[in-house]
C-alpha positions in Angstrom: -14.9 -122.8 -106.1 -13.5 -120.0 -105.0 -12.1 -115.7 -106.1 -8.6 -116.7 -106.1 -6.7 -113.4 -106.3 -7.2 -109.3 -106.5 -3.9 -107.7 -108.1 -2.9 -104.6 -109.3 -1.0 -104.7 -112.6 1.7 -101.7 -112.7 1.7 -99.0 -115.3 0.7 -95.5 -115.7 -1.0 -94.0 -113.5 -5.0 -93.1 -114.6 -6.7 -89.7 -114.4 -10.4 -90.3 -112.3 -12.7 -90.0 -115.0 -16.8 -90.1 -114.9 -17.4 -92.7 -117.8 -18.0 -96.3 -116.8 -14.9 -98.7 -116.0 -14.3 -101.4 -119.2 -14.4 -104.6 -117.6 -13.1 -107.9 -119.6 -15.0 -110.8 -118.9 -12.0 -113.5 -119.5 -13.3 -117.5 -119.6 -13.2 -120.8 -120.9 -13.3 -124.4 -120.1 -10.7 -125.8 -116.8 -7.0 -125.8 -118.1 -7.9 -123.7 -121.6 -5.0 -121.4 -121.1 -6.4 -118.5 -119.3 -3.7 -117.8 -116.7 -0.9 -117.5 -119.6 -3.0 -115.4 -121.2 -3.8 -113.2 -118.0 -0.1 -113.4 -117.8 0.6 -112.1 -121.4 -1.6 -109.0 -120.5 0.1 -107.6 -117.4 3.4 -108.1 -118.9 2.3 -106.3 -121.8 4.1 -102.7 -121.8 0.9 -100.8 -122.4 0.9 -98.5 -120.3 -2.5 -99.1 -118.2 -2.9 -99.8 -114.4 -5.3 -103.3 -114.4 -7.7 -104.7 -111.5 -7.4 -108.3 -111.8 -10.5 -110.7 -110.4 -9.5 -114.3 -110.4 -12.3 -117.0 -110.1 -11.2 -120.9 -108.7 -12.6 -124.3 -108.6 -12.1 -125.3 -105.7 -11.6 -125.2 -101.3 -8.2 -123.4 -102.0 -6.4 -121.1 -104.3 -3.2 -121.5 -105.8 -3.3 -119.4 -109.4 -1.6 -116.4 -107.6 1.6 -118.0 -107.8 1.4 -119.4 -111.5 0.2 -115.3 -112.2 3.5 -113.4 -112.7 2.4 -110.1 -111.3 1.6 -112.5 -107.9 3.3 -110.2 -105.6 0.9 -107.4 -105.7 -2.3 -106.8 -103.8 -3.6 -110.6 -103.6 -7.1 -111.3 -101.7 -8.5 -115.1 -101.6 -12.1 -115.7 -101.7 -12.5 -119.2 -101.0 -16.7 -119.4 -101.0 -18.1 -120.5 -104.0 -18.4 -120.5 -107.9 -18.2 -116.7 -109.8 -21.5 -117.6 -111.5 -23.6 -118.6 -108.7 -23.0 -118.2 -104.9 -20.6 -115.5 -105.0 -22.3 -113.6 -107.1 -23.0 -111.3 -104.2 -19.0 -111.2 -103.3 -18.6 -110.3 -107.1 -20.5 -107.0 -106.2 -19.2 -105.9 -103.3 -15.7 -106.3 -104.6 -16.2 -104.5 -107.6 -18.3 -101.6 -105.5 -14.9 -101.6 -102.8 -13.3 -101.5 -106.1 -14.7 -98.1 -106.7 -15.2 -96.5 -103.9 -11.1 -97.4 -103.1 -10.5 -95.6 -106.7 -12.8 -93.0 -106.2 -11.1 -92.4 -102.9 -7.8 -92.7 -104.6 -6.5 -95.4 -102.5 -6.1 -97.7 -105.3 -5.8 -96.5 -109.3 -6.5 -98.6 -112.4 -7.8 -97.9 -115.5 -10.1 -101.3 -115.6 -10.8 -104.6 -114.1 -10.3 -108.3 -115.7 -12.6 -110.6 -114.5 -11.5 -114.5 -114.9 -13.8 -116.6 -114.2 -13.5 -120.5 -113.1 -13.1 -123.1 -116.0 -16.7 -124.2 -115.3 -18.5 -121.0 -115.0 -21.5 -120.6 -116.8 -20.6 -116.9 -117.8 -23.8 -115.6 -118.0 -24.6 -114.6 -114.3 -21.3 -113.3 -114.4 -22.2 -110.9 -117.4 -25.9 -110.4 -115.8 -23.7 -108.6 -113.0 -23.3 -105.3 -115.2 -26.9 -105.1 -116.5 -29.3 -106.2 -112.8 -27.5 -104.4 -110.2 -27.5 -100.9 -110.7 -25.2 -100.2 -108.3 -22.3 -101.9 -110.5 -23.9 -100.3 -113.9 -23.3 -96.6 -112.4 -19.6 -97.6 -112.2 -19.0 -100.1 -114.5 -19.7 -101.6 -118.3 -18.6 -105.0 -119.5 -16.5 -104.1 -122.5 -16.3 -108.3 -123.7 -16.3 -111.6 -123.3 -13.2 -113.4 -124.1 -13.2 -117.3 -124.2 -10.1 -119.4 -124.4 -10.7 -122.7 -126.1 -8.5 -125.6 -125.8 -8.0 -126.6 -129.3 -6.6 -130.4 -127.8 -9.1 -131.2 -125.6 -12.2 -128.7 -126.9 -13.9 -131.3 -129.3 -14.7 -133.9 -126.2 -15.2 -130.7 -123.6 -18.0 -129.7 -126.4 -19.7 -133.4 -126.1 -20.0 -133.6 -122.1 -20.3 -129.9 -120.6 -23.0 -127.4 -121.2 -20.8 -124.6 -119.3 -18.0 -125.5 -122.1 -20.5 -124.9 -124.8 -22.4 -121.3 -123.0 -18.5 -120.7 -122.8 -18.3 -120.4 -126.4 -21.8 -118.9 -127.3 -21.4 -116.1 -125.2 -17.8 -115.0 -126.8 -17.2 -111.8 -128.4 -14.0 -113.3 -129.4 -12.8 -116.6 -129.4 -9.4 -117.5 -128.5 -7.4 -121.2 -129.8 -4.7 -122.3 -127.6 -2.6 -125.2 -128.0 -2.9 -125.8 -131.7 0.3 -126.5 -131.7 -0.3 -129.5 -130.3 -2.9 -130.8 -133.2 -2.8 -131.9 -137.0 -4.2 -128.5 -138.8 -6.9 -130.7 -139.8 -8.6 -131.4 -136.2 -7.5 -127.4 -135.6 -9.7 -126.5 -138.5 -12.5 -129.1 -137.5 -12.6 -126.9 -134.4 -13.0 -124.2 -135.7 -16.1 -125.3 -137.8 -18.1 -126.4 -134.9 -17.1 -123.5 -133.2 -18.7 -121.4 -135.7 -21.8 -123.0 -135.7 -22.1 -122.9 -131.6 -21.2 -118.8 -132.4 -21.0 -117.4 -135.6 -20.7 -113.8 -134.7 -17.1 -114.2 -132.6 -13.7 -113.8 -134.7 -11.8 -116.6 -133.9 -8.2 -116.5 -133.3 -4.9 -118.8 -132.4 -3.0 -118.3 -129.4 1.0 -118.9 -129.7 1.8 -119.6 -125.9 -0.5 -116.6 -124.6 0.7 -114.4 -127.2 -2.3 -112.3 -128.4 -2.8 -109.1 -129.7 -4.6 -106.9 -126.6 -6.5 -105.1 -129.7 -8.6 -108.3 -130.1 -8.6 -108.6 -125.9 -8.9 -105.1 -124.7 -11.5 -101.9 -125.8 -13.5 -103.2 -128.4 -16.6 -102.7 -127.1 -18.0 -106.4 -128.6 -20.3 -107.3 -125.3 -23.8 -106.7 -127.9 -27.1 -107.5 -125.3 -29.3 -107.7 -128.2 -27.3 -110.4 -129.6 -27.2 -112.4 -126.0 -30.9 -112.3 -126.0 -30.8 -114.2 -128.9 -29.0 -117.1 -127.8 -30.3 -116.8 -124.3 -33.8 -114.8 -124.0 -33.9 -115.2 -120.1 -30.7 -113.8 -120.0 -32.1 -110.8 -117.6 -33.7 -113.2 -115.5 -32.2 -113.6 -112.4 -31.9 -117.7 -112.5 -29.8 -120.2 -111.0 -27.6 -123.2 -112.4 -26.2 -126.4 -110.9 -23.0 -128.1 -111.6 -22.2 -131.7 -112.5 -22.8 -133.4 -108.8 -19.7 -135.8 -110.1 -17.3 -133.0 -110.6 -16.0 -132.6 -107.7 -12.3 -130.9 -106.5 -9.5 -132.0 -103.1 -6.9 -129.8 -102.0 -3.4 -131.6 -101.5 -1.2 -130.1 -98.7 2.7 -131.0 -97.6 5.2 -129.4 -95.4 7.7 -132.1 -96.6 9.6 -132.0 -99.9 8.4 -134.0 -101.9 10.7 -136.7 -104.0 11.3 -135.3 -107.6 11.2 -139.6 -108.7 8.7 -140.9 -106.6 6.0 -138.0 -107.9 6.7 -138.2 -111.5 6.1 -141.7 -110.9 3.1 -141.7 -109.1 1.7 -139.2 -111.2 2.1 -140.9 -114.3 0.4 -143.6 -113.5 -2.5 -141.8 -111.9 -2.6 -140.0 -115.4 -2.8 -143.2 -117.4 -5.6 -144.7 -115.5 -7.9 -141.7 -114.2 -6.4 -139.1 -117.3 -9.6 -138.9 -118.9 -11.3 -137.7 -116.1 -8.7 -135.5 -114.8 -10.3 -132.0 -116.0 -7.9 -130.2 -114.1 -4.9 -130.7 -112.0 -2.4 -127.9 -111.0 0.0 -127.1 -108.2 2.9 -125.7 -106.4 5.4 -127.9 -105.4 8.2 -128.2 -103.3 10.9 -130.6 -104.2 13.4 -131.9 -102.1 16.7 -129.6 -102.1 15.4 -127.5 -104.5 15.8 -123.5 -103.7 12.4 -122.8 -106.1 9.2 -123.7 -106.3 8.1 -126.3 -108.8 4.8 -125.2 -110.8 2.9 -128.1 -112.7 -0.6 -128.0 -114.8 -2.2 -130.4 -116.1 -5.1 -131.2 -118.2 -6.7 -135.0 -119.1 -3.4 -136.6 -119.8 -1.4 -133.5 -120.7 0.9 -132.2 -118.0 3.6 -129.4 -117.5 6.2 -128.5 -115.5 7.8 -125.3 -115.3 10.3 -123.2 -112.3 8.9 -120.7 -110.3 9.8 -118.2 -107.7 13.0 -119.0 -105.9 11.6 -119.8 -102.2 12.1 -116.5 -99.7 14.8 -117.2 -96.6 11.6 -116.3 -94.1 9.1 -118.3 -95.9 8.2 -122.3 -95.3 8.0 -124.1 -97.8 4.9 -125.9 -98.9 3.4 -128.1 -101.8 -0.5 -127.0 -102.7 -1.8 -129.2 -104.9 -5.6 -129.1 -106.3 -6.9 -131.9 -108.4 -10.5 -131.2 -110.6 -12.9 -134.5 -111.6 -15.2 -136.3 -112.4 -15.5 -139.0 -109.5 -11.6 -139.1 -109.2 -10.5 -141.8 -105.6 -9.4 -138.9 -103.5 -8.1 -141.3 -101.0 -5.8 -142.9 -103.2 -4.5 -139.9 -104.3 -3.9 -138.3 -101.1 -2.8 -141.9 -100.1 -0.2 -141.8 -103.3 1.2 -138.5 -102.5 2.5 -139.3 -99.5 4.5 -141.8 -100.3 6.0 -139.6 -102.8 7.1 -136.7 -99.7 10.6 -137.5 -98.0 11.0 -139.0 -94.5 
């Protein structure tokens, strides 16, 4: 897992103030919809200057290119999961963070955490209320979860971090119910309810939510976390699913636009279930852009991205998340798919 990327999102620029920075705490479950959403809120015209602290499964980071502010300030962190090991990496970037603002080398009005799609998010959260040094600069304004609304129901059944996910939301975010009967939508919803009754719930329409349910509303309530988790103060540790595991993909050569689609069709049919999360940059044979895909279990996208620069190599990054997924015939796979 890794802190894939530290961006500056333009706007006005901010007077130095002495109360705390709002943070946003933004999470859910691998493939929810986060980035979109992250992408929605620095295209949005309002006006603010935004630190931006991405969180990655995985040896390599690639959500800087699928984040359309991706040509700004970028820094990779490539050492470990937001919610456990880098905990420490959390806090000196955030104290950097102020000292650089307090030093006016840097100006933003507040920071967006997101964390990695199987973050536990409470040692994330635990972050503003243990170290004091963060606390004298810093308050978490809210947790946001994204929830999947097509894959949520079986994410609920087999991951604890899916369901602390969802109890520890101030607001709860659908995506993708477009791509659902109302009835399973509603279902959701339900069960969601239960898990956290206290969170608003709210559908996404392709990352388009309204920043008054996202931004300033002051919903992080520490009485109401003790509640669901009493130890929540305590500084304790968590471990992942040992089977969940991620590989890093990497290409000079373009691949063939056939042989992939191919190859990774039928890689979806048979390992789909257990594909949490698969996403990538891509370059394509005699293609002048960069091909973006993201995939989910056995939903997958593909959209165009940036137009490759005249002093830049091209490359395919690909990053594959799952539960006991054959690496080596994956790897093996894509190579057949590049061109001689």
């Amino acid at each position: 897992m890794s802190f894939d990327a530290l961006s500056f999102n333009d706007g006005l620029p901010c007077v130095a103030t002495d109360p705390p920075i709002p943070v946003t705490l933004l999470t859910g479950f691998l493939g929810a919809g986060k980035t979109t959403l992250l992408n929605r809120i620095l295209g949005e015209a309002h006006g603010q200057r935004i630190a931006v602290i991405e969180n990655e499964f995985g040896a390599v980071g690639i959500d800087s290119d699928l984040l359309v502010n991706s040509e700004e300030q970028i820094v990779e962190m490539n050492n470990g999961c937001i919610c456990c090991t880098v905990r420490g990496d959390l806090v000196r970037i955030l104290g950097q963070l102020a000292e650089r603002r307090e030093r006016g080398e840097v100006v933003f009005d507040r920071v967006i955490i997101e964390t990695t799609g199987l973050a536990d998010p409470a040692p994330v959260a635990q972050t503003f209320f243990i170290e004091e040094s963060i606390r004298q600069h810093y308050r978490l304004d809210a947790v946001i979860t994204v929830v999947d609304a097509v894959h949520a129901q079986q994410q609920l059944d087999e991951h604890h971090e899916a369901q602390e996910q969802v109890g520890f939301a101030d607001r709860i975010l659908l995506s993708k119910t477009d791509l659902v009967a109302q009835a399973h939508t509603d279902a959701l919803i339900v069960r969601l309810r239960k898990l956290n009754a206290r969170a608003p719930v709210a559908q996404l329409d392709f990352g388009q939510a309204d920043l008054t349910q996202i931004l300033d509303i002051g919903g992080f309530d520490l009485n109401a976390i003790l509640g669901i988790e009493p130890d929540f103060l305590q500084d304790a540790l968590h471990q992942h699913d040992d089977a969940i595991t991620s590989f890093v993909f990497r290409a000079a050569r373009p691949f063939s636009s056939e042989k992939l689609e191919d190859f990774m069709g039928a890689m979806i049919d048979v390992h789909g279930r257990d594909m949490l999360r698969y996403k990538g940059v891509l370059y394509i044979d005699e293609s002048p852009v960069r091909m973006v895909f993201q995939g989910v279990h056995m939903l997958v996208g593909f959209d165009t991205g940036k137009p490759w620069r005249i002093d830049e190599k091209p490359e395919s990054v690909l990053v594959f998340i799952g539960r006991d997924l054959p690496e080596q015939l994956f790897r093996e796979g894509l190579e057949q798919c590049l061109q001689c």
